[in-house]
C-alpha positions as CSV (number, residue, x, y, z in Angstrom):
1,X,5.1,29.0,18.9
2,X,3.1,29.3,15.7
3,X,0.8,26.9,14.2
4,X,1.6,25.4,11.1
5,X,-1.4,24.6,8.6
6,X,-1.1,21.4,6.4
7,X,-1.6,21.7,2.9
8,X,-2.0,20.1,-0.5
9,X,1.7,19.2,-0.1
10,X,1.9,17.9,2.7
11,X,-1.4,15.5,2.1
12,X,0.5,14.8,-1.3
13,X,3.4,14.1,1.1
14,X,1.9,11.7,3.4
15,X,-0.4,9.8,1.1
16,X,2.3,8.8,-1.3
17,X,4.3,7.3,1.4
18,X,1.2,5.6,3.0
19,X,1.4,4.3,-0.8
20,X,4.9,3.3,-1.4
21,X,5.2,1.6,1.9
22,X,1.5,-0.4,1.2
23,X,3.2,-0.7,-2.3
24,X,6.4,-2.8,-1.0
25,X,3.9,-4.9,1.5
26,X,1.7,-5.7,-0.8
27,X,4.9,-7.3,-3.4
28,X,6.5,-9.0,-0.4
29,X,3.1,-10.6,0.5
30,X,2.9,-11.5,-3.5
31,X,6.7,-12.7,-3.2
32,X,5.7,-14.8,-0.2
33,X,2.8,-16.5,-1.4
34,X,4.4,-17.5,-4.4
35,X,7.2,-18.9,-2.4
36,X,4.8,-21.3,0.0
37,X,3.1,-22.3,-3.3
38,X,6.0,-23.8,-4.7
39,X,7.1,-25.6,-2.0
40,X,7.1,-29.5,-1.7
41,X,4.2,-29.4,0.3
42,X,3.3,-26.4,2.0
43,X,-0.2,-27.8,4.0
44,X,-3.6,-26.1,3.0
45,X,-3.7,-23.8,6.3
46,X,-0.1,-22.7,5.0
47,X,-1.4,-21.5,1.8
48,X,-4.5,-20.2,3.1
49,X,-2.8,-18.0,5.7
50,X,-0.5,-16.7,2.8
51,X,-3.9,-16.1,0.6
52,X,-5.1,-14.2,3.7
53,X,-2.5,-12.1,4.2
54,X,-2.2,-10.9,0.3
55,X,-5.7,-10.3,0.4
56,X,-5.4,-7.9,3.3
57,X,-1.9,-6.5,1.8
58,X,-3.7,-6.0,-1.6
59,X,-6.7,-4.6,-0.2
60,X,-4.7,-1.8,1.7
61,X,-2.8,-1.4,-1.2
62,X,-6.0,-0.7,-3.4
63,X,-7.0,2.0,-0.8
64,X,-4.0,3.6,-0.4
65,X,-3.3,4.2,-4.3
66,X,-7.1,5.2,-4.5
67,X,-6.7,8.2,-1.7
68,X,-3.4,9.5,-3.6
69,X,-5.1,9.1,-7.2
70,X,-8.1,11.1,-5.4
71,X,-5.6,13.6,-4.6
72,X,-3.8,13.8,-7.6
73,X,-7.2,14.3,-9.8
74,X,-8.1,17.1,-7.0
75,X,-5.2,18.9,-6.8
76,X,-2.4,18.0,-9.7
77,X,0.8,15.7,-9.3
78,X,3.3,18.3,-8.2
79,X,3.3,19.0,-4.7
80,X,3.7,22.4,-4.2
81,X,5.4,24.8,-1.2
């Protein structure tokens, strides 16, 4: 069995989906909060939980896009074989 080395590609690879999937949580965190602050009466610890969890959605959303932006500037947007 042969080793297999990781490159460019494959980081390209792996942080893009690290960002599309913190992408998608971040919007359904957005979608959520939106929805408990329209509600009749949603309870301050309601809306506080929601504001925690978009916080923590958006943060990892901020990191994520920063690595693959990192990468892209580094090595180009193609991912190459």
């Amino acid at each position: 069995m042969t080793a297999q080395t990781l490159g460019p590609a494959d980081d390209y690879r792996r942080l893009r989906l690290a960002y599309d999937d913190a992408f998608r949580d971040f919007t359904d965190h957005v979608r959520l909060f939106q929805t408990v602050i329209h509600e009749h009466d949603p309870g301050h610890d309601r809306i506080q939980q929601a504001q925690e969890k978009l916080a923590t959605a958006e943060a990892a959303y901020r990191r994520t896009r920063d690595l693959l932006a990192a990468h892209v500037l580094t090595h180009g947007a193609t991912p190459r074989t």
